[in-house]
C-alpha positions in Angstrom: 130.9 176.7 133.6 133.2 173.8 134.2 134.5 173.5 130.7 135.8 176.6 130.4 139.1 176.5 130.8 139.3 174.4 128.0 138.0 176.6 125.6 141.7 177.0 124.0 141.5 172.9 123.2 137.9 173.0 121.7 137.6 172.9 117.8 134.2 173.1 116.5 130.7 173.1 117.6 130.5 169.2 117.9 132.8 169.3 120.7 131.1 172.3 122.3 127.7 170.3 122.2 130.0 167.4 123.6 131.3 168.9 126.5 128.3 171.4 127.2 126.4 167.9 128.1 129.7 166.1 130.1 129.8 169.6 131.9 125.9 169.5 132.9 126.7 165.2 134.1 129.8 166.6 135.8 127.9 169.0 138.2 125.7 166.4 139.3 129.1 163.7 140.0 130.1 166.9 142.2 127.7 166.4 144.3 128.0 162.8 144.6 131.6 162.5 145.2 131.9 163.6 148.4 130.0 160.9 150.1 131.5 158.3 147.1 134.8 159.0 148.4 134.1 158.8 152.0 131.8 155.5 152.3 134.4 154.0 149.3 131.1 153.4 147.5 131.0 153.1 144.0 129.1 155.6 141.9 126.3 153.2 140.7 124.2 156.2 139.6 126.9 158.2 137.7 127.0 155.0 135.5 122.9 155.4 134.7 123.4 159.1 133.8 125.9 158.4 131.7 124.2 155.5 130.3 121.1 157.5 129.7 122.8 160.5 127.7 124.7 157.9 125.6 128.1 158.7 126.7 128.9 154.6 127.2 128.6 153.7 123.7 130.6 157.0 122.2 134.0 155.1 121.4 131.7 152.5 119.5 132.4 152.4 115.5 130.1 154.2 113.0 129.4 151.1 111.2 128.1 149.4 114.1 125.7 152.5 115.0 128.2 154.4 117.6 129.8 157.9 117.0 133.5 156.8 116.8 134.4 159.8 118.6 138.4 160.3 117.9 140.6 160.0 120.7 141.1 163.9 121.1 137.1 164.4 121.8 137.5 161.4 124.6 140.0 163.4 125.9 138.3 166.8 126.2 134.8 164.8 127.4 136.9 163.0 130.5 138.9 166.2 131.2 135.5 168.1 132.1 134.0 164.6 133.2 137.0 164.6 136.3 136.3 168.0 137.1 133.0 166.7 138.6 134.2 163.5 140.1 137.9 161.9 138.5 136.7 158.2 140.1 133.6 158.2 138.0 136.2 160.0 135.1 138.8 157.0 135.4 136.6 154.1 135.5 134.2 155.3 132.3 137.8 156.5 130.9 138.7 152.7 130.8 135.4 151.3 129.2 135.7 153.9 126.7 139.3 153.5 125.7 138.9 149.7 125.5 136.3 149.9 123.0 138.6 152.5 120.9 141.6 150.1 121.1 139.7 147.3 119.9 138.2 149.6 116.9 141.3 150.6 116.1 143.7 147.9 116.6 141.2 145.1 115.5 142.5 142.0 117.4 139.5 140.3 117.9 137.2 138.2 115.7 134.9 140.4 114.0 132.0 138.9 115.0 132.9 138.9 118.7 133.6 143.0 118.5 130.6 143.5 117.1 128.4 141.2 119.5 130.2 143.4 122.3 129.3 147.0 120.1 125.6 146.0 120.3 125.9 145.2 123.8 127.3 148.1 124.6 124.9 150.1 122.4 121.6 148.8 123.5 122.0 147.3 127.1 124.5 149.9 128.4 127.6 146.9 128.7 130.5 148.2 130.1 134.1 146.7 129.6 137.5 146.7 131.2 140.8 144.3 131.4 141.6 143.1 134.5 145.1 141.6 134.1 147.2 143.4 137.6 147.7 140.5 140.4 149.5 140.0 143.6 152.9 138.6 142.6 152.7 139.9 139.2 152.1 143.5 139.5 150.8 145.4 136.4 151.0 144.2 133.5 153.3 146.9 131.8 156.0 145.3 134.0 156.2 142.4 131.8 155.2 139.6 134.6 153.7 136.5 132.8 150.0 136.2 134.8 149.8 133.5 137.2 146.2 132.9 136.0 146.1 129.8 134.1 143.9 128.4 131.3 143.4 125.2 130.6 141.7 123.7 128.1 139.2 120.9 128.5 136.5 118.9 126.0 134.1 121.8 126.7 136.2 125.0 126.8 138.4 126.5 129.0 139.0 126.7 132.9 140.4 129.6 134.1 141.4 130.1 138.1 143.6 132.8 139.8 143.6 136.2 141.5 143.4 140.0 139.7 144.4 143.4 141.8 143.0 146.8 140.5 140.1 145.4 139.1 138.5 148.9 138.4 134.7 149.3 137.5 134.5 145.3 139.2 131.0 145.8 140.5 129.5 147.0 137.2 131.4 145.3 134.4 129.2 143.0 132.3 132.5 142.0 130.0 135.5 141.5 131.5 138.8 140.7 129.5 141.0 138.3 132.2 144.4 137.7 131.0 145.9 134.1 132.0 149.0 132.0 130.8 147.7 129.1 128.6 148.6 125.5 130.6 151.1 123.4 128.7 152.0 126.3 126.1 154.2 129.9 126.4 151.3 131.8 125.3 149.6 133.7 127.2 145.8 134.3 126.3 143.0 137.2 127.0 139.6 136.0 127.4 136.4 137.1 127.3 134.5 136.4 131.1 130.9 137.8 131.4 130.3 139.0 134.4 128.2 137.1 137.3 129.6 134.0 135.3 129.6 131.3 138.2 133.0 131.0 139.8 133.9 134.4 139.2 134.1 136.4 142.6 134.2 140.0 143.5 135.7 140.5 146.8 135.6 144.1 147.9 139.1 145.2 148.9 139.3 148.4 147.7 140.3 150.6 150.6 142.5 153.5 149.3 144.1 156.5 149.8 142.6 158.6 146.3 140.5 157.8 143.6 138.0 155.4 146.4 135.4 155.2 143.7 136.4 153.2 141.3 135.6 149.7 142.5 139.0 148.5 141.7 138.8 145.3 143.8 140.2 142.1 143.7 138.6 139.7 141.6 139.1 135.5 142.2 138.4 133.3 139.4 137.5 129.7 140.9 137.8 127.2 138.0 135.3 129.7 135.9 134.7 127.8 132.5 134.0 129.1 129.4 133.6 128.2 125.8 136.4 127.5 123.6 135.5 131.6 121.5 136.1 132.9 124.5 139.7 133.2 124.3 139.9 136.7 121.8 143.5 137.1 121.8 146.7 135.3 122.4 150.4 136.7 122.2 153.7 134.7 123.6 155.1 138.4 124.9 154.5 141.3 125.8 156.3 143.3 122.5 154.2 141.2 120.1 151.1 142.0 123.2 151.6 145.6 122.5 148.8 146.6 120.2 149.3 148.8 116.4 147.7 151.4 117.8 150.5 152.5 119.8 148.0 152.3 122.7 147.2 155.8 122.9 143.9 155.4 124.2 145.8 155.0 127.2 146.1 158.8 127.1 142.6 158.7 129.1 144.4 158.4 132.1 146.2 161.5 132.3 143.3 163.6 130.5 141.6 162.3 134.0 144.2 164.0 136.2 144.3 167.0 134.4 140.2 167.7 135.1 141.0 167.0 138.7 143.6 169.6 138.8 141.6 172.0 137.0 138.6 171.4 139.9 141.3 172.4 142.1 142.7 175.4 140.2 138.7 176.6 140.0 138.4 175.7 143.8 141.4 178.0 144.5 140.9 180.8 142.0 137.6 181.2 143.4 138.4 181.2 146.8 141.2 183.6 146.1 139.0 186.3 144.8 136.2 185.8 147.4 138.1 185.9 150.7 138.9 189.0 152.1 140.4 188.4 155.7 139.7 191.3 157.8 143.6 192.1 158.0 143.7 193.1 154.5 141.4 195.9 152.9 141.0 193.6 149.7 141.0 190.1 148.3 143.7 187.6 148.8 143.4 187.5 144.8 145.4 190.9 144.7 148.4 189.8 146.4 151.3 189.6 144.4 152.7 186.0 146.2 148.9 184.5 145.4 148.9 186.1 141.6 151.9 184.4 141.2 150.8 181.0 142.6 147.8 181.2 140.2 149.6 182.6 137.8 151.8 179.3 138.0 148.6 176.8 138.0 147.8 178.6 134.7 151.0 177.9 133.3 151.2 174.2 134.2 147.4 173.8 133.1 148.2 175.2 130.0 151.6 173.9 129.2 150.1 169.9 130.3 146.9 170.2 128.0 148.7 172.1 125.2 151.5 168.8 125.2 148.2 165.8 125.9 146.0 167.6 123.3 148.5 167.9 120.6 149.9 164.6 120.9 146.4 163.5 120.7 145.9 165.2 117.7 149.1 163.6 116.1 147.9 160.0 117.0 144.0 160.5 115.4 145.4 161.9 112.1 148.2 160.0 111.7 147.3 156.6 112.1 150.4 155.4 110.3 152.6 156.9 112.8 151.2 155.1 115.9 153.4 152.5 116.8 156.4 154.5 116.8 154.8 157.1 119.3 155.2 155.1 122.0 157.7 157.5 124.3 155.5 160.7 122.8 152.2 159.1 125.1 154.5 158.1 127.7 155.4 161.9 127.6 152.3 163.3 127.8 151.1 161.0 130.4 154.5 162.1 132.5 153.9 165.8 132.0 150.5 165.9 132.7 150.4 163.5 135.9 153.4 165.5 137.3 151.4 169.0 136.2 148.5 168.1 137.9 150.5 167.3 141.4 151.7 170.8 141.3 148.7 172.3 140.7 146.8 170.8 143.5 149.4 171.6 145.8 149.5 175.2 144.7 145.8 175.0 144.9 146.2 174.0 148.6 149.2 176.5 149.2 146.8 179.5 148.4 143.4 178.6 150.3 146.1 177.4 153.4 144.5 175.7 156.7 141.4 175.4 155.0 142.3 173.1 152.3 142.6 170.6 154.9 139.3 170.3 156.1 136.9 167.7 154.9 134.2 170.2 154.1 136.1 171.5 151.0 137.0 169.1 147.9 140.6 169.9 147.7 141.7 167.7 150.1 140.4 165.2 147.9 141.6 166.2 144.8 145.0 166.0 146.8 144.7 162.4 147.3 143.1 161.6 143.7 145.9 163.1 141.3 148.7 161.0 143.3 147.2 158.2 142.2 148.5 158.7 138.3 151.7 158.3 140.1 151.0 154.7 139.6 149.1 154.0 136.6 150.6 153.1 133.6 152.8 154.2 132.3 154.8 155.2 135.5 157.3 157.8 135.2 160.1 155.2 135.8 159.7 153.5 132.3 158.9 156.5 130.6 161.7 158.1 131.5 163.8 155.1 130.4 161.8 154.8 127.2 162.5 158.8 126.5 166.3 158.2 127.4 166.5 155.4 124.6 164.9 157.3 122.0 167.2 160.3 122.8 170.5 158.4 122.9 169.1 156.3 119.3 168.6 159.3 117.9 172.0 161.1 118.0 174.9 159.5 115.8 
């Protein structure tokens, strides 16, 4: 079963049930991803499935009829999710981790988060922030957006340009972030998707992760009504949200399921292959045991450090926004993890890893991509170095 190398991270039957159905939706992705990855098509009928069993709307609040799963169980479900396909894993990883952070950091009107719960809950919405553009970069950098907002009689107008637009061709809410004409604030609103003047232009085209539908998206003086600005912050220290962000810990759960695809891929073929030079499995030689021996280690050692940090931020809510360099960690060491484990995975099959017809190849060019999403190792590193050199007299 797919899920089983997590059974050290799962807690109680709840998260059994959990990941016994993300395991049965991950077996079907496999199949899919294949051809996703090679037509860059996005996976339109991952999104049903996971519609139909419910998974969308599992970040929504109690109150408003969702499970409010914590962050930890959204970190197990997209860990066995990636395993099947880590495009479909990343994209539904940034719906779901929106919806926490706005439960959990309320910084919206009330009445707005809810309106967007019930979406979510009974028409299958799906939400993500598209705030990355050309001359700005991402966001995390600090770049003030060169979308503007102006504001007119009616509303607002917003025009400009977003990169990395992931989930683009499905989203039905999308949270564009643009600097407010005539003040220093910059502003997040609310765009609906297929609201006129609001343009998808297909430009993803990548090297991993070709799934995700991360394309550019133009904004040609889209208007909207004055509610639809949720949020406004003049930087990007009083942007950063109480939460600490750690839903952002989605991300590297993602990369960790695609390493583990790859660790199954190459344990298996290990222990099946039996070239006609030997007079046993590659599995018993003592240069592969020790090649999977070091896959199990990283594996291990990057889910024991993601899942316990996890933990930390879901019962300690008070400690959040001082764990910012503990997330960066655990996005560092389990990104970096899951490049070593590929390539091990890719060491032991050999020639064959290359070859189109197996999934490894592809897993190779998915886990580089957490290279360079947020946040990347550069900053963390710098944000570890601070804490370390505060913390000694």
């Amino acid at each position: 079963m797919i899920a089983n190398s997590l059974d050290d991270f799962i807690i109680d039957s709840r998260q059994q049930s959990l990941l016994k159905k993300a395991a049965d939706l991950a077996s079907k992705f496999a199949e899919r991803a294949e051809k996703h990855d090679r037509e860059g098509s996005f996976p339109f009928e991952n999104f049903q499935d996971l519609r139909n069993a419910g998974i969308t709307a599992l970040t929504v609040p109690k109150q408003y009829g969702g499970q409010g799963i914590s962050l930890y169980d959204m970190l197990l479900l997209l860990d066995v999710l990636a395993q099947g396909d880590g495009s479909t894993a990343l994209g539904l990883g940034w719906h779901l981790g929106m919806i926490m952070n706005l439960r959990d950091a309320r910084v919206w009107d009330e009445r707005q988060f809810r309106q967007l719960c019930e979406n979510v809950l009974q028409h299958g919405a799906l939400i993500n922030s598209c705030a990355t553009e050309p001359a700005t970069g991402s966001p995390s950098r600090g770049g003030r957006p060169e979308t503007t907002a102006r504001m007119n009689t009616d509303g607002w107008e917003l025009s400009g340009h977003k990169t990395w637009s992931t989930l683009s061709p499905i989203l039905t809410h999308i949270i564009v972030t643009a600097s407010i004409e005539g003040e220093e604030d910059t502003g997040e609103f609310l765009v609906p998707g297929g609201t006129p003047g609001l343009e998808i232009v297909e430009t993803w085209n990548s090297l991993g992760m070709r799934a995700t539908g991360s394309h550019d998206l133009l904004l040609k003086q889209v208007r909207l009504p004055k509610d639809a600005l949720v949020r406004r912050f003049t930087s990007r220290t009083e942007q950063k949200a109480k939460d600490g962000s750690g839903w952002l810990l989605h991300i590297p759960a993602t990369y960790l399921g695609i390493a583990a695809a790859a660790r199954n891929f190459a344990v298996r073929f290990a222990k099946n292959y039996h070239p006609n030079s030997l007079q046993k499995p590659i599995s018993e030689l003592p240069g592969v045991r020790e090649r999977i021996g070091r896959m199990e280690t990283e594996l291990f050692t990057a889910r024991t450090v993601l899942y316990q940090v996890a933990e930390r931020w879901d019962k300690h809510p008070e400690q959040r926004s001082k764990m910012q360099g503990k997330l960066a960690a655990a996005k560092y060491v389990a990104t970096n993890s899951a490049l070593q484990i590929v390539d091990s995975a890719m060491r032991i099959v050999g020639g064959q890893s290359l070859l189109k017809a197996n999934p490894l190849e592809r897993y190779y060019r998915d886990v580089r991509a957490g290279l360079h999403n947020p946040p990347m190792d550069d900053v963390t590193l710098q944000i570890m170095a601070k804490e370390a050199l505060e913390s000694v007299e």
